[in-house]
HTML snippet that shows the backbone in 3Dmol.js (N, CA, C, O; Angstrom):
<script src="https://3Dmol.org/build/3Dmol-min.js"></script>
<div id="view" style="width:600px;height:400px;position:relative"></div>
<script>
const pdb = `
ATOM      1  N   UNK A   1      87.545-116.495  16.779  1.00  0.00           N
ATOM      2  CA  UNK A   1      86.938-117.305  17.818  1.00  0.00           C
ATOM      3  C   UNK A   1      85.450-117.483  17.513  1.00  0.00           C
ATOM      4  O   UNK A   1      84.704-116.512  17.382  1.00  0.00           O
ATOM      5  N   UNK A   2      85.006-118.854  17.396  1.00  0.00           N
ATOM      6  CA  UNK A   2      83.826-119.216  17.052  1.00  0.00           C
ATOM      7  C   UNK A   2      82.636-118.521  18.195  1.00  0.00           C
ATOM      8  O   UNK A   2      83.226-117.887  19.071  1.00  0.00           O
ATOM      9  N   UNK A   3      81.699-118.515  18.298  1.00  0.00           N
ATOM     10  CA  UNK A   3      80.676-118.329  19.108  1.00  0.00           C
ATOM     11  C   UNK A   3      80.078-119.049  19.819  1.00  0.00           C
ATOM     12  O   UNK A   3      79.997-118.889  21.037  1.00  0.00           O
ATOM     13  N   UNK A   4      79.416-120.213  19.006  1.00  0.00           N
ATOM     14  CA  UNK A   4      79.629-121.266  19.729  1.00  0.00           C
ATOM     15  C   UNK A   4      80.120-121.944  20.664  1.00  0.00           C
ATOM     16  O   UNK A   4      81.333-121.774  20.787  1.00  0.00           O
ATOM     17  N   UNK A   5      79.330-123.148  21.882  1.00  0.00           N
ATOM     18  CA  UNK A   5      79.983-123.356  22.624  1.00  0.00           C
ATOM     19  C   UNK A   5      80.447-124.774  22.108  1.00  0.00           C
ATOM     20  O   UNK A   5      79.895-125.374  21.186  1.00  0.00           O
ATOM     21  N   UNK A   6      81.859-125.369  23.039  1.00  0.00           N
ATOM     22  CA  UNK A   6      81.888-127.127  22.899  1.00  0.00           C
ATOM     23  C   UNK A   6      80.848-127.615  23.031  1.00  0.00           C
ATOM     24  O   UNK A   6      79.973-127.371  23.862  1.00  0.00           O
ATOM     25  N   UNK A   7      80.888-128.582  21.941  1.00  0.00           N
ATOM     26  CA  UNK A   7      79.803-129.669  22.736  1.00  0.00           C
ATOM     27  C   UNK A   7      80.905-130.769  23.536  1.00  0.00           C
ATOM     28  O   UNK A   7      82.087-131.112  23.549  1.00  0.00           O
ATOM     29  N   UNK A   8      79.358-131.078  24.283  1.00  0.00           N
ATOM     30  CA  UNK A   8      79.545-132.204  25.641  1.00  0.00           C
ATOM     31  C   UNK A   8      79.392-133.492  24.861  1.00  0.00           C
ATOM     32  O   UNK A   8      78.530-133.875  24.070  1.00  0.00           O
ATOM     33  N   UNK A   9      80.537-134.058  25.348  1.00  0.00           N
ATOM     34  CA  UNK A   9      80.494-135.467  24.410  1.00  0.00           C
ATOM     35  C   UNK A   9      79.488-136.246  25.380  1.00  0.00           C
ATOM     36  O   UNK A   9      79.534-137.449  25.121  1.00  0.00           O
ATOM     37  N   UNK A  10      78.614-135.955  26.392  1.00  0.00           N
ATOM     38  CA  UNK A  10      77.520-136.828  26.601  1.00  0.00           C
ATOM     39  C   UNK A  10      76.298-136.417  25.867  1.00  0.00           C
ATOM     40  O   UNK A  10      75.474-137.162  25.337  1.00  0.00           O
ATOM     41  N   UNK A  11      76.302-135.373  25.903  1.00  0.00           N
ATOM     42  CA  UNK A  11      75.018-134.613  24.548  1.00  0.00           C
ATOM     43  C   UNK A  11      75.100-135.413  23.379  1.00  0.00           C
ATOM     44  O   UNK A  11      74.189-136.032  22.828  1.00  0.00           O
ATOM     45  N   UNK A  12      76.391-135.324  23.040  1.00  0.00           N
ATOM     46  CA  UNK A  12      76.756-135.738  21.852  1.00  0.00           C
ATOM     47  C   UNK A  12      76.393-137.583  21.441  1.00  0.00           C
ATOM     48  O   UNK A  12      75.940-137.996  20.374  1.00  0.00           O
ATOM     49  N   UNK A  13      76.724-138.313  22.519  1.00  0.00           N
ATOM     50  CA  UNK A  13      76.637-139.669  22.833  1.00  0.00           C
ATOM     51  C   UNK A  13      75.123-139.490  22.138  1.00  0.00           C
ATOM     52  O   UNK A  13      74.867-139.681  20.949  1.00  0.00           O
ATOM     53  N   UNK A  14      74.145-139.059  23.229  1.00  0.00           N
ATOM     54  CA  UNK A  14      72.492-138.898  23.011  1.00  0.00           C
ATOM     55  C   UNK A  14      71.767-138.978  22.057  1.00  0.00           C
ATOM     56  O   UNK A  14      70.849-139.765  21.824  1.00  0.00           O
ATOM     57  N   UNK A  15      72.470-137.555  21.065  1.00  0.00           N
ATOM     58  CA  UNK A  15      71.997-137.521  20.082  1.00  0.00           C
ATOM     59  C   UNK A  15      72.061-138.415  18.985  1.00  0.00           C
ATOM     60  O   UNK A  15      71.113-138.749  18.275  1.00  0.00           O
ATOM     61  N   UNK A  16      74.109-139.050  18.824  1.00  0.00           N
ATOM     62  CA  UNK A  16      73.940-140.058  17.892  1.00  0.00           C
ATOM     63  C   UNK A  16      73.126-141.527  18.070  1.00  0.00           C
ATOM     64  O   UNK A  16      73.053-142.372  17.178  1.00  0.00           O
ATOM     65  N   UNK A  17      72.601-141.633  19.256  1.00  0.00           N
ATOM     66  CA  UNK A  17      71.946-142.951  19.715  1.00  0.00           C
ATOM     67  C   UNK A  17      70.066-142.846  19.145  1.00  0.00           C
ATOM     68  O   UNK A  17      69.296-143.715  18.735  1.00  0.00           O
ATOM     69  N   UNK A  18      69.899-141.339  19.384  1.00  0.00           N
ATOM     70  CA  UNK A  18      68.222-140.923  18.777  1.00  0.00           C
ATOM     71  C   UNK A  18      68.732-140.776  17.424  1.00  0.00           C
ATOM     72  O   UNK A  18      67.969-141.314  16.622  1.00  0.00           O
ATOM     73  N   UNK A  19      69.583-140.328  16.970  1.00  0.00           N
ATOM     74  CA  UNK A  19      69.586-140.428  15.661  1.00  0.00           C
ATOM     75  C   UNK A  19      69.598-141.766  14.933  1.00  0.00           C
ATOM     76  O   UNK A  19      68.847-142.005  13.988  1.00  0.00           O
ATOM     77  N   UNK A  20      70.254-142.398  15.291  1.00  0.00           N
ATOM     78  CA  UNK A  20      70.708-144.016  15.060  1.00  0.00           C
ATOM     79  C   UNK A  20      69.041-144.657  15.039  1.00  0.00           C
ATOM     80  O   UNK A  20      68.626-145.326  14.093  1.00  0.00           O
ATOM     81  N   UNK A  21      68.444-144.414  15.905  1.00  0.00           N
ATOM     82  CA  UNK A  21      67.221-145.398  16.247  1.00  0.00           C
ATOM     83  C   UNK A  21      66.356-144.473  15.206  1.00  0.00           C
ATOM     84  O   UNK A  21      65.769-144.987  14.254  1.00  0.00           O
ATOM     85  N   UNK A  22      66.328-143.034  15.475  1.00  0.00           N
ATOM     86  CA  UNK A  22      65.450-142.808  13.873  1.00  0.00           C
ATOM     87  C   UNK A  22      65.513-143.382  12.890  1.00  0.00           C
ATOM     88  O   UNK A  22      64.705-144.045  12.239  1.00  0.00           O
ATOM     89  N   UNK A  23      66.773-143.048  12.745  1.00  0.00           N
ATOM     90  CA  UNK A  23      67.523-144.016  10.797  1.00  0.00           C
ATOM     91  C   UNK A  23      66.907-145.738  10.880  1.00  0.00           C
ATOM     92  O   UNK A  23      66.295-146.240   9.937  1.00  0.00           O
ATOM     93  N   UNK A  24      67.207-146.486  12.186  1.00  0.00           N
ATOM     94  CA  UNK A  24      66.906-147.805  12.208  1.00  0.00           C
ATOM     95  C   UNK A  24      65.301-147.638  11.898  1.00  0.00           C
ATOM     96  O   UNK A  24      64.645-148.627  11.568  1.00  0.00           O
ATOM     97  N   UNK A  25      64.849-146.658  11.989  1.00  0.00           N
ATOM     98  CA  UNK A  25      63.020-146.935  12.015  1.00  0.00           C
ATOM     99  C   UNK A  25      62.351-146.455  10.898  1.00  0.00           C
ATOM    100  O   UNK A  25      61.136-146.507  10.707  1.00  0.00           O
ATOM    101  N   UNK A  26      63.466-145.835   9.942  1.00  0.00           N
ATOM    102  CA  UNK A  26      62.773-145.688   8.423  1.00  0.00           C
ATOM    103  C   UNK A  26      62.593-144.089   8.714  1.00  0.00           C
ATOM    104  O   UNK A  26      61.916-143.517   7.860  1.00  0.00           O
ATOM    105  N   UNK A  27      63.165-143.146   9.947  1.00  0.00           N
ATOM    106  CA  UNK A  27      62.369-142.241  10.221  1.00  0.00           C
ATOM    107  C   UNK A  27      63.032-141.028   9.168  1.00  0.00           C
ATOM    108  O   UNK A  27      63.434-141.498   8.104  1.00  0.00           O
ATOM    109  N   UNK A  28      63.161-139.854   9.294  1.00  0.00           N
ATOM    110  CA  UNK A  28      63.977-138.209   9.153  1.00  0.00           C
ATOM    111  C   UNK A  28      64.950-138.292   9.793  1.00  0.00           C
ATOM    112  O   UNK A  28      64.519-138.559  10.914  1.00  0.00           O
ATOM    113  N   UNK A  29      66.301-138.231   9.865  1.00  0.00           N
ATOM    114  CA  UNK A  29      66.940-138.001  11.052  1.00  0.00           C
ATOM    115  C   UNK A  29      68.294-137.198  11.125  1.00  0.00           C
ATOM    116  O   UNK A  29      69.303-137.520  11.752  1.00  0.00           O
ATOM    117  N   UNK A  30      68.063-135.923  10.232  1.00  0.00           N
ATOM    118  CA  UNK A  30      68.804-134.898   9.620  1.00  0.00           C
ATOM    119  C   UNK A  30      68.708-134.101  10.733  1.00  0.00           C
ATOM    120  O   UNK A  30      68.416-134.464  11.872  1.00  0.00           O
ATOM    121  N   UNK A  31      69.040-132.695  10.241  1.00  0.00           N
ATOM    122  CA  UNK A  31      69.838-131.573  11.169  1.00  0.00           C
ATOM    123  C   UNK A  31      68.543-131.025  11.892  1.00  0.00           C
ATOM    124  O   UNK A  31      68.399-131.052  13.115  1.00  0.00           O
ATOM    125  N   UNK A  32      67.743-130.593  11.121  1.00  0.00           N
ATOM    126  CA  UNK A  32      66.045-129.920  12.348  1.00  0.00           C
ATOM    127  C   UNK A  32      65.694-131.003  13.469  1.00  0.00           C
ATOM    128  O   UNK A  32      65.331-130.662  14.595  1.00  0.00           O
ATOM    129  N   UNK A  33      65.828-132.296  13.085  1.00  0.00           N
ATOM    130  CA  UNK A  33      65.698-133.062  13.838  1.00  0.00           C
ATOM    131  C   UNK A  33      66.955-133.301  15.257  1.00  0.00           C
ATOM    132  O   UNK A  33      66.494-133.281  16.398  1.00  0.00           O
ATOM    133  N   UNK A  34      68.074-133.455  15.119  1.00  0.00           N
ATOM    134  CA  UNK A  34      68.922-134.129  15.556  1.00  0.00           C
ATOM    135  C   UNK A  34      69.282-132.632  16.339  1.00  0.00           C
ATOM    136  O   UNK A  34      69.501-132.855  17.530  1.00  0.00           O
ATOM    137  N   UNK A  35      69.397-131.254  16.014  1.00  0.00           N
ATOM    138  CA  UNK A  35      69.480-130.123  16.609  1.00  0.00           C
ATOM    139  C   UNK A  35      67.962-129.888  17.865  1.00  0.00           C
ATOM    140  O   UNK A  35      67.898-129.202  18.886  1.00  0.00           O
ATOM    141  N   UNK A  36      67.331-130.436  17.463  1.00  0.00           N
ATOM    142  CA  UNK A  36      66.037-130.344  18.553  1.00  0.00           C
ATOM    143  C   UNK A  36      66.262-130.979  19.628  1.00  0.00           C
ATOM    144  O   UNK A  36      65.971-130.416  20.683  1.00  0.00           O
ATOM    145  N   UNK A  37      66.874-132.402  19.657  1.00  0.00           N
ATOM    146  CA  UNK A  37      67.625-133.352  20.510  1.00  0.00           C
ATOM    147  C   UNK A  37      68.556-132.983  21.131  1.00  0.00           C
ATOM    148  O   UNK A  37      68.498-132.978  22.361  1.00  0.00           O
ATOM    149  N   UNK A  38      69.606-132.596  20.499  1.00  0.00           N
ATOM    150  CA  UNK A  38      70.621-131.544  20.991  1.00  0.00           C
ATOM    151  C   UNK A  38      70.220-130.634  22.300  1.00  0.00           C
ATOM    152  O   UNK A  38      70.663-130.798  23.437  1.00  0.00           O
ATOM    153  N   UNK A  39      69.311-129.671  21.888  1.00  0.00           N
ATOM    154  CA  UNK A  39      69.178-128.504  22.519  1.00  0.00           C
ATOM    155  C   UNK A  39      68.726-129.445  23.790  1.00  0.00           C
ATOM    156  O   UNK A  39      69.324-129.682  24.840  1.00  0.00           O
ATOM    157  N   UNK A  40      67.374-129.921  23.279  1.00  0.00           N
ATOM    158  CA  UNK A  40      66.932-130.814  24.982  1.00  0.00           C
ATOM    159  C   UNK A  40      67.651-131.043  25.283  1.00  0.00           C
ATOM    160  O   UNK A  40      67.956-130.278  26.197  1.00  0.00           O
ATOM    161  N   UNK A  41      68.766-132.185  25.035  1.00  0.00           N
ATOM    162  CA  UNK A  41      69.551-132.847  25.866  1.00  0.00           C
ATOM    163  C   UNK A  41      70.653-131.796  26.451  1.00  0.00           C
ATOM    164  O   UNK A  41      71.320-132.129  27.430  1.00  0.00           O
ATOM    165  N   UNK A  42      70.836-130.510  25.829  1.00  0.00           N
ATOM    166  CA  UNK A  42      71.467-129.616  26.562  1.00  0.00           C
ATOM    167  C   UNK A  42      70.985-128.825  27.988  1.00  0.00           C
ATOM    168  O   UNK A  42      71.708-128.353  28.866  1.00  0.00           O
ATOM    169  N   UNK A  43      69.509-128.852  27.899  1.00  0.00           N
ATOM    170  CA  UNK A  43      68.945-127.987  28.248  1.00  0.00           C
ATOM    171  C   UNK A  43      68.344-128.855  29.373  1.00  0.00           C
ATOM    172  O   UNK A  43      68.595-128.374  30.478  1.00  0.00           O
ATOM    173  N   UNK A  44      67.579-130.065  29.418  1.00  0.00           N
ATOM    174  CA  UNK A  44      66.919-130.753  29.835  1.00  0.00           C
ATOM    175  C   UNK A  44      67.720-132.025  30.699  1.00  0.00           C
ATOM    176  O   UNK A  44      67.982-132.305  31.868  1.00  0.00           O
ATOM    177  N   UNK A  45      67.896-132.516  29.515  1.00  0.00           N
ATOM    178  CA  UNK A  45      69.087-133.901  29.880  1.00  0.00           C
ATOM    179  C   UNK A  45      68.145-134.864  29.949  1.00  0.00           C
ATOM    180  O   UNK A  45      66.940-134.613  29.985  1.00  0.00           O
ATOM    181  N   UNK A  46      68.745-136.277  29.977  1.00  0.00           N
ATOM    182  CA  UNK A  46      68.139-137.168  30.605  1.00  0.00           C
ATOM    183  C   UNK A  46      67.371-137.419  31.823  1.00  0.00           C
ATOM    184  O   UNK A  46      66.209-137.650  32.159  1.00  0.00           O
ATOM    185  N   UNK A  47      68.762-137.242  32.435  1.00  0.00           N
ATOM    186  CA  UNK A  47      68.129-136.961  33.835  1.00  0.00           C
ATOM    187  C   UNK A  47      67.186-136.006  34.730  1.00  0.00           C
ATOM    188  O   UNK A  47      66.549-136.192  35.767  1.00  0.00           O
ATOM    189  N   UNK A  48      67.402-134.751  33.760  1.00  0.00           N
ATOM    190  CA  UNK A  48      66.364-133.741  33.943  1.00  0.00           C
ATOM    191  C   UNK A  48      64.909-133.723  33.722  1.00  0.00           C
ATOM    192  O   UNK A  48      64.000-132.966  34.064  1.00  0.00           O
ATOM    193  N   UNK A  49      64.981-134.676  33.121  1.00  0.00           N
ATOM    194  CA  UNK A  49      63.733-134.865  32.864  1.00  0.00           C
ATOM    195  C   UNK A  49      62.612-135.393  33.798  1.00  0.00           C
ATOM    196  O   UNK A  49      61.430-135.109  33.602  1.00  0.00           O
ATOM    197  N   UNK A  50      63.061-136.221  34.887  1.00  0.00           N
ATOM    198  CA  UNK A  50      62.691-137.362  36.351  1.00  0.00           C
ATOM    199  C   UNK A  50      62.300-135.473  37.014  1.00  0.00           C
ATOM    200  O   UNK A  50      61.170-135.313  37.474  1.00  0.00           O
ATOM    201  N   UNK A  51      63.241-134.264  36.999  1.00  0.00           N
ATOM    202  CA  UNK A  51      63.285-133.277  37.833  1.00  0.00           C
ATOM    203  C   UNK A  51      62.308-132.719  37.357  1.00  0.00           C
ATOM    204  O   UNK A  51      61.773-132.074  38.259  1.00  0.00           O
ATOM    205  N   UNK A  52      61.555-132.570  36.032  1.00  0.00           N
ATOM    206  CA  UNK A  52      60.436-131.923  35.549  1.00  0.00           C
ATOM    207  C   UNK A  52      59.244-132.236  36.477  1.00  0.00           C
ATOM    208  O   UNK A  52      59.301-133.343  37.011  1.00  0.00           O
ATOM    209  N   UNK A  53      57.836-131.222  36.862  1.00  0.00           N
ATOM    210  CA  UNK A  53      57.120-131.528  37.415  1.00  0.00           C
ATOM    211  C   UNK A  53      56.279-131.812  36.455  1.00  0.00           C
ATOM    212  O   UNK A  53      56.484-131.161  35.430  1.00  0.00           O
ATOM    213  N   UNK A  54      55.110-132.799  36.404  1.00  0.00           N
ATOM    214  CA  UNK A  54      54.125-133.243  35.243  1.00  0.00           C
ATOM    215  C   UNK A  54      53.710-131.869  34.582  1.00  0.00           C
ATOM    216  O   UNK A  54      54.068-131.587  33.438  1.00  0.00           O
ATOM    217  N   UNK A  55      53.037-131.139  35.256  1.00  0.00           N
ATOM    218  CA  UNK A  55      52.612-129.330  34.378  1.00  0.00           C
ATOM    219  C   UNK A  55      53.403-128.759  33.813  1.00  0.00           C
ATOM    220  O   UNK A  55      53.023-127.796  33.148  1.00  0.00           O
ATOM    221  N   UNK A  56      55.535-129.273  33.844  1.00  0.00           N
ATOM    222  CA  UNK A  56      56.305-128.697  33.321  1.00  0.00           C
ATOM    223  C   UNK A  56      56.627-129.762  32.112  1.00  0.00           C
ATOM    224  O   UNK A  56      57.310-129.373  31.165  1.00  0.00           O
ATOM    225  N   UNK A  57      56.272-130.725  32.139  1.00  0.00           N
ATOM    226  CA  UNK A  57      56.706-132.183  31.423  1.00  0.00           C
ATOM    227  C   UNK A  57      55.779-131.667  30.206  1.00  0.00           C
ATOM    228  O   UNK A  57      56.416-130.997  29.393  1.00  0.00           O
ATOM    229  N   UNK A  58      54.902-131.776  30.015  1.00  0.00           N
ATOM    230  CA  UNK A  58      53.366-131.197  29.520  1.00  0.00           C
ATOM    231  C   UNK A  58      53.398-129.707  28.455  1.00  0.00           C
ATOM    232  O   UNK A  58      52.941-129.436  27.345  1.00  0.00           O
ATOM    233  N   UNK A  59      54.021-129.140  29.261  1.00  0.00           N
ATOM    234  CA  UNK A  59      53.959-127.584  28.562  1.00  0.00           C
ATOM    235  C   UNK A  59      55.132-127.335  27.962  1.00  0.00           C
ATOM    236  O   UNK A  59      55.598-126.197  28.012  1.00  0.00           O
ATOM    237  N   UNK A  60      55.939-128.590  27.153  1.00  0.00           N
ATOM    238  CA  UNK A  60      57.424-128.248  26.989  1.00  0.00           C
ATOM    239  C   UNK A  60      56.641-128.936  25.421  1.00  0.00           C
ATOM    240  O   UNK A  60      55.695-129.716  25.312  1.00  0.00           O
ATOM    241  N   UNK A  61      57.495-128.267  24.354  1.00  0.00           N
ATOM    242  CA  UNK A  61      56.889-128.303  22.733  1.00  0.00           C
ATOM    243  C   UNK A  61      56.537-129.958  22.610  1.00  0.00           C
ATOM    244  O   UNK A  61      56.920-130.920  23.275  1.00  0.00           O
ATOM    245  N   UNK A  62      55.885-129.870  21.779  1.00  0.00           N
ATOM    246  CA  UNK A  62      55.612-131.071  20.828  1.00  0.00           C
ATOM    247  C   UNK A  62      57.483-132.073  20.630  1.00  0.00           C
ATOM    248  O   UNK A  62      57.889-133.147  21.073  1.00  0.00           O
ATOM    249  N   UNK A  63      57.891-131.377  20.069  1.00  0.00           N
ATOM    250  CA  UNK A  63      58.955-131.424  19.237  1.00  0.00           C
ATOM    251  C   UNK A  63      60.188-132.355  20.152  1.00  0.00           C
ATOM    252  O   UNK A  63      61.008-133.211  19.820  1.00  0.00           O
ATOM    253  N   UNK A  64      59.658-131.373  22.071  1.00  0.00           N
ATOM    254  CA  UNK A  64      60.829-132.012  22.568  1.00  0.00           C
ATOM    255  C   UNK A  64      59.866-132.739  23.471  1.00  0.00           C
ATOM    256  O   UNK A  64      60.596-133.497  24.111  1.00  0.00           O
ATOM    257  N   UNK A  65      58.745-132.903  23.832  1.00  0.00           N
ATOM    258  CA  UNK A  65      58.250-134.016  23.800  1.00  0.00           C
ATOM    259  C   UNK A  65      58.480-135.575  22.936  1.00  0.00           C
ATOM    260  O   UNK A  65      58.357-136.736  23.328  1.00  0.00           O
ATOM    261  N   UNK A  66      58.623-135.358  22.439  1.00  0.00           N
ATOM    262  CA  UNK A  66      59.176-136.698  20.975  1.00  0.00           C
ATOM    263  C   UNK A  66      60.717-137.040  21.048  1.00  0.00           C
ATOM    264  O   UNK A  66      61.096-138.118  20.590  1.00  0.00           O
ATOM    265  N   UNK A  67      61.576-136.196  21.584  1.00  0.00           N
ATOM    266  CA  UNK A  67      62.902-136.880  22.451  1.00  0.00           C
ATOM    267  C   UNK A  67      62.514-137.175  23.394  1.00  0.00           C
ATOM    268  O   UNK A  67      62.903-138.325  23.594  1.00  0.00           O
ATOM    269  N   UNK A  68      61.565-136.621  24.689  1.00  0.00           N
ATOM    270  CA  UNK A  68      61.227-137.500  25.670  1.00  0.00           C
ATOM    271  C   UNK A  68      60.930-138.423  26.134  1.00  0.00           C
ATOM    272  O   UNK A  68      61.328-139.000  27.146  1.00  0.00           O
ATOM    273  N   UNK A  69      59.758-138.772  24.996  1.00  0.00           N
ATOM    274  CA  UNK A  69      59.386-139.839  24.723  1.00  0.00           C
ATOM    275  C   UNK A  69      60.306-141.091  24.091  1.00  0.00           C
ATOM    276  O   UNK A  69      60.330-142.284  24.392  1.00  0.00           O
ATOM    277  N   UNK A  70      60.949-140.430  23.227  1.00  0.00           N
ATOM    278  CA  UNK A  70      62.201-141.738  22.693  1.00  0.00           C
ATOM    279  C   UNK A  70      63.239-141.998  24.268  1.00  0.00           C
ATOM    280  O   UNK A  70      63.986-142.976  24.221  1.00  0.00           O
ATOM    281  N   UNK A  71      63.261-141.147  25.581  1.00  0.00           N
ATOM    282  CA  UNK A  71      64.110-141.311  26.398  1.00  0.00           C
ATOM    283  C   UNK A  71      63.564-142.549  27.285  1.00  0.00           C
ATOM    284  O   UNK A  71      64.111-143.388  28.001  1.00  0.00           O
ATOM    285  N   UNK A  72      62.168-142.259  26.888  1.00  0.00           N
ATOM    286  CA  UNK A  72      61.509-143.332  28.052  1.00  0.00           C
ATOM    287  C   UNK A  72      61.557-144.823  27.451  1.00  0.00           C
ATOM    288  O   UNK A  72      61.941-145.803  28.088  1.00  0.00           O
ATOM    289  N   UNK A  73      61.088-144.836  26.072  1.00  0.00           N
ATOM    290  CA  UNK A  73      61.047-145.963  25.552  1.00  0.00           C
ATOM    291  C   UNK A  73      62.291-146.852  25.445  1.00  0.00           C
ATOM    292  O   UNK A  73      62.245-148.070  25.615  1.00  0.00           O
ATOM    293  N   UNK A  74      63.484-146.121  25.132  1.00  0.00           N
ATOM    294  CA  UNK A  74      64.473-146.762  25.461  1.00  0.00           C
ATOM    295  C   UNK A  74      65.636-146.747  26.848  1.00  0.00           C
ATOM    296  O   UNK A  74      66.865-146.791  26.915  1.00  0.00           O
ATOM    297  N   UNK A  75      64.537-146.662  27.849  1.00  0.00           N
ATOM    298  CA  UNK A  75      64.761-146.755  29.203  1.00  0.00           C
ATOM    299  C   UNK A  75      65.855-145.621  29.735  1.00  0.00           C
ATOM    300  O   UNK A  75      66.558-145.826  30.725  1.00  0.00           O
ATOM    301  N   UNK A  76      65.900-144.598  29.077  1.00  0.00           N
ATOM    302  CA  UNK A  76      66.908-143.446  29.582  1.00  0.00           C
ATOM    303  C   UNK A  76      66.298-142.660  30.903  1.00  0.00           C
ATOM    304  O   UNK A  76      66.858-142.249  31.919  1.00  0.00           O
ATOM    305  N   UNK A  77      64.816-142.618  30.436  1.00  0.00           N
ATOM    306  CA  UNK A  77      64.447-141.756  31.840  1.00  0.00           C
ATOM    307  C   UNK A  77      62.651-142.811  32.015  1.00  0.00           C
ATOM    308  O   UNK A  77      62.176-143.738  31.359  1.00  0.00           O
ATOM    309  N   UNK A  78      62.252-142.171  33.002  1.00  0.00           N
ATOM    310  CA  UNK A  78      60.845-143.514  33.084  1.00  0.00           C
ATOM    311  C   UNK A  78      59.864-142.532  33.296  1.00  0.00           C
ATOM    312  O   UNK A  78      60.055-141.533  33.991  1.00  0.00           O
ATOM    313  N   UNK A  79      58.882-142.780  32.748  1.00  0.00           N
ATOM    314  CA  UNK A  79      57.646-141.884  33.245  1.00  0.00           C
ATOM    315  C   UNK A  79      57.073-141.537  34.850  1.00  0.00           C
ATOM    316  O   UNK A  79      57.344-142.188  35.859  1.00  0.00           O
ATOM    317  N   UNK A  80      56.502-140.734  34.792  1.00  0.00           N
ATOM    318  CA  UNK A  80      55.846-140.721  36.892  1.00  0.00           C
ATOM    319  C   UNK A  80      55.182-141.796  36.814  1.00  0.00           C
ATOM    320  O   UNK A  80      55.678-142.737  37.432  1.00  0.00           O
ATOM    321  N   UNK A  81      53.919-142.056  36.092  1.00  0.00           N
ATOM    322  CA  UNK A  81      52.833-143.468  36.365  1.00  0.00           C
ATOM    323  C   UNK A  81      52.606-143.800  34.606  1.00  0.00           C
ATOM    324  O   UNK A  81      53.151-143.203  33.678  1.00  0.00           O
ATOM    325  N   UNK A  82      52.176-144.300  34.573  1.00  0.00           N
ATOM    326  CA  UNK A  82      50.958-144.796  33.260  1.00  0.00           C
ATOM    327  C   UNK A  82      50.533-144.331  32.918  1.00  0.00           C
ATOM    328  O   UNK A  82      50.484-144.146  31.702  1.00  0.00           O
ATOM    329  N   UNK A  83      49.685-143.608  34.064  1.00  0.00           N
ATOM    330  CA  UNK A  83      48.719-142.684  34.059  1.00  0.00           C
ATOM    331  C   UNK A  83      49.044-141.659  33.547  1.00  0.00           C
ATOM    332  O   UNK A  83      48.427-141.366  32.523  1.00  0.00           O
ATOM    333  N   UNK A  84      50.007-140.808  33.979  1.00  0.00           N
ATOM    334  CA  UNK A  84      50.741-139.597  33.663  1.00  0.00           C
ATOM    335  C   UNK A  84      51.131-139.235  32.451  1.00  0.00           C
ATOM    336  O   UNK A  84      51.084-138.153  31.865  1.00  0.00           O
ATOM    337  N   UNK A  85      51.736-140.853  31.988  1.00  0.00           N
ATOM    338  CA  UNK A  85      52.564-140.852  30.641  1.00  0.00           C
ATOM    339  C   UNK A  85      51.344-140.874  29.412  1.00  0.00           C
ATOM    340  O   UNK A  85      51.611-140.378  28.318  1.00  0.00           O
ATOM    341  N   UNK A  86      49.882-141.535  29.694  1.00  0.00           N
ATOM    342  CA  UNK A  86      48.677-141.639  28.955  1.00  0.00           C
ATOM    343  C   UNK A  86      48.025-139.760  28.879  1.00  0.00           C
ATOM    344  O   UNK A  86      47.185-139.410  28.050  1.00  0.00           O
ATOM    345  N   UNK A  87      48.512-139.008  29.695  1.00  0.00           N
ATOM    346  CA  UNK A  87      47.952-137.897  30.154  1.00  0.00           C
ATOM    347  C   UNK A  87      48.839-136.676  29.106  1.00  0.00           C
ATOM    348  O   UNK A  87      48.400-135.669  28.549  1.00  0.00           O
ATOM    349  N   UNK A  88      50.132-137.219  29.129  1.00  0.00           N
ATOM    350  CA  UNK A  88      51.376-136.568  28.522  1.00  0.00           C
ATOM    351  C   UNK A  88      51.270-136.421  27.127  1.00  0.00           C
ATOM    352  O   UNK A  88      51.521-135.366  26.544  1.00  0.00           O
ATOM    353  N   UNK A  89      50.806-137.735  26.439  1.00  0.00           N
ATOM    354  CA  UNK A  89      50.559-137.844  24.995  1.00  0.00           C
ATOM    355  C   UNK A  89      49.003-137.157  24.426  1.00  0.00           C
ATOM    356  O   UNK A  89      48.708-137.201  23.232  1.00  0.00           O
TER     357      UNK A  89
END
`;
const viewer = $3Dmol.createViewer("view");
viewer.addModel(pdb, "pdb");
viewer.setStyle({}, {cartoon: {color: "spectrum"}});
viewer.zoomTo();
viewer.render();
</script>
């Protein structure tokens, strides 16, 4: 018996869609990458992200900041203001 858990074929959806748009953009979009996505989207979600408070949005890595950011741009989740999102980067 593996250790591992199933994955959630909506995790799963996520990741091949950030992966997809990396590859479309010339980007990296191998296993350090696509496992970082993963975990957020396990951990975080899309939608979890609207539930983050800005000081929690902020203090979450670089790394999964940069799926966040790919969530907003392609309209998965939306920033609090402008302002916020100028504050975030």
């Amino acid at each position: 018996m593996s250790g591992s858990s199933p994955r959630r074929a909506d995790v799963e959806a996520l990741v091949a869609a950030y992966r997809a748009d990396l590859i479309a953009a010339g980007m990296f979009a191998e296993n350090p990458v696509t496992s970082v996505a993963r975990m957020f989207f396990t951990r975080v979600g899309a939608g979890g992200w609207a539930r983050l408070s800005l000081a929690e949005q902020c203090a979450l890595p670089l790394k999964d900041r940069r799926v966040a950011g790919w969530l907003i741009v392609t309209g998965r989740a939306r920033p609090r203001s402008l302002l916020n999102w100028a504050v975030f980067w």
